[in-house]
N, C-alpha and C positions, 0 to 999 in steps of 0.2 A: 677567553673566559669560557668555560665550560658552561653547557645547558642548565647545570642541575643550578650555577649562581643565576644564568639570565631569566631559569624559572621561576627564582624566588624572589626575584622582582615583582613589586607593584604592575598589575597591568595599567590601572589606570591611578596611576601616583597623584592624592590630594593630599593634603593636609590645611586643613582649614586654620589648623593656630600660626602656620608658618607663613600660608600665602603664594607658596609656591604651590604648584602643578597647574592641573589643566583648571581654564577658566570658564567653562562654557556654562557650568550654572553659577556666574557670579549670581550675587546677593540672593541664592536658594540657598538655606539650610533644614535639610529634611528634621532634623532633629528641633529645632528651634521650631517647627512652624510658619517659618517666615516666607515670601517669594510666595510659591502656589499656594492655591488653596484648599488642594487634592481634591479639586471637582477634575481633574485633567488624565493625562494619560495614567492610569496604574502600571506598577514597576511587572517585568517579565516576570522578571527570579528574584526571589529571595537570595538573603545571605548564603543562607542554608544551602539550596541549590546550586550557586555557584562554584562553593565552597566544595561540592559533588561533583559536578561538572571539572574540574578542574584535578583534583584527585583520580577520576578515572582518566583522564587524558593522560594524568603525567604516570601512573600506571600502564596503557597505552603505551606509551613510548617507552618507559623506564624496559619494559619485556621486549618491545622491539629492539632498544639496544641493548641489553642483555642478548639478545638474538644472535644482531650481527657480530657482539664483540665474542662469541662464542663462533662463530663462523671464523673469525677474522683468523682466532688463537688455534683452531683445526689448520686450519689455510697454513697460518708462518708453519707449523710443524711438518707441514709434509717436503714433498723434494720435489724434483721438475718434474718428475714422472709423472708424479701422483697430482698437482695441481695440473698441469695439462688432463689427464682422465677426469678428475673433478668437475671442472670446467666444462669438458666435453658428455658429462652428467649432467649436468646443470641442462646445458642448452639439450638434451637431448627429453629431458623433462619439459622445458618450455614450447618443444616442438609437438610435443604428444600431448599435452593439454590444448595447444590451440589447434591442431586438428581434432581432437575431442570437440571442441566448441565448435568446428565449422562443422562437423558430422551431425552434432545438435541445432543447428542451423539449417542444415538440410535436411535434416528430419520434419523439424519445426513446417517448413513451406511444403512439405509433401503431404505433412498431416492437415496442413490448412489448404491443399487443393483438395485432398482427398472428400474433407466434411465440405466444403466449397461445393462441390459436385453432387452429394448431397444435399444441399439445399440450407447447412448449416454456417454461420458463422459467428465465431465465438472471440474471445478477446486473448490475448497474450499471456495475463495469468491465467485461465484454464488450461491455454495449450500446454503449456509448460508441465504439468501433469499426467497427459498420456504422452509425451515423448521421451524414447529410450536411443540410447546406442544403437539397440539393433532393429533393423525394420519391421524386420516380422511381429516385434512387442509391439511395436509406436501401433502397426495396423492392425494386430488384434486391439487396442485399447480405443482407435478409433473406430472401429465396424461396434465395439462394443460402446463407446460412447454415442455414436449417431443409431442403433438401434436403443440405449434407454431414453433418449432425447426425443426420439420422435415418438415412441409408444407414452409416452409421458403429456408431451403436446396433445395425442389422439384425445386421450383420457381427458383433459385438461377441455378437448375441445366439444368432445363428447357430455362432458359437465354443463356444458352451457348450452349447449343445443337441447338438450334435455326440457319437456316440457312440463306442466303440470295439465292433469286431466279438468276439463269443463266442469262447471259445480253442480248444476240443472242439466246434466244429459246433451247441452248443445243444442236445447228446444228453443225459438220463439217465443216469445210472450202468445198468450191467448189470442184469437180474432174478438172475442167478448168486451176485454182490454182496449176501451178507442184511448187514443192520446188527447184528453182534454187540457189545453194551454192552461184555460184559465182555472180549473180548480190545480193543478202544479201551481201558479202564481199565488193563487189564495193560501196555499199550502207552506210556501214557502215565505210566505209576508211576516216579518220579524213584530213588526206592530199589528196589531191587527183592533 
């Protein structure tokens, strides 16, 4: 049976006038009102949504196997030569992508001792950002990320250390001025 029939199958096959399929909400019928009393869980997705969900998927695959059967129809055509070279294409592309990724990986932990060293640490999606292929970029992007990081912080720190000036000069009260308790109490007596 080909995908395109097993797709269009029912995922989850009910039919409530036949009786057959799955049983797990016996005696719910969302339509009917019956069973809950939708004070309970609310549905994820809608029709709608699924009905999206499900179109882009088989879209999804419809292009991936349009892909491969377009690979497959190159492939019968050629001749031993040419499928060995092919082949030998292939894995030579798979081998220079994943030393690509281990170069980004080594880059990735040189940039994170680097700001380390510095006194900086940051989380995996930032690094991802100053890191390149070549070294020389990844370390200009860190010397340039750890000097606007810490003149940033300065300022940041500088904001707050920041004071405001005394309102009265920073004088004493008068020596004229005694502290009398009890006219503050009389003063302060809500009934009087």
């Amino acid at each position: 049976m080909k995908f395109d029939e097993l797709f269009m199958l029912q995922l989850f096959a009910e039919d409530p006038e036949s009786g057959e399929g799955n049983d797990t909400d016996a005696g719910t019928d969302p339509e009917s009102g019956e069973g809950d009393d939708g004070n309970g869980a609310e549905k994820k997705y809608t029709d709608d949504d699924v009905d999206e969900i499900i179109k882009r998927k088989k879209a999804e695959w419809e292009k991936q196997k349009k892909k491969d059967d377009d690979e497959a129809k190159k492939f019968a055509k050629m001749n031993a030569q040419q499928k060995a070279d092919y082949k030998q294409q292939q894995l030579e592309n798979e081998i220079q992508k994943l030393k690509d990724e281990r170069t980004l990986s080594n880059m990735r932990d040189e940039a994170r001792k680097q700001l380390s060293e510095k006194g900086i640490n940051i989380s995996d999606n930032l690094l991802v950002f100053m890191v390149s292929k070549d070294a020389k970029e990844t370390k200009e992007a860190v010397d340039s990320f750890a000097d606007l990081f810490n003149s940033a912080v300065n300022d940041a720190v500088k904001e707050k250390a920041r004071q405001t000036t005394p309102r009265e000069g920073g004088q004493f009260a008068s020596r004229k001025e005694k502290l009398d308790i009890g006219k503050m109490a009389r003063e302060a007596r809500i009934i009087k």
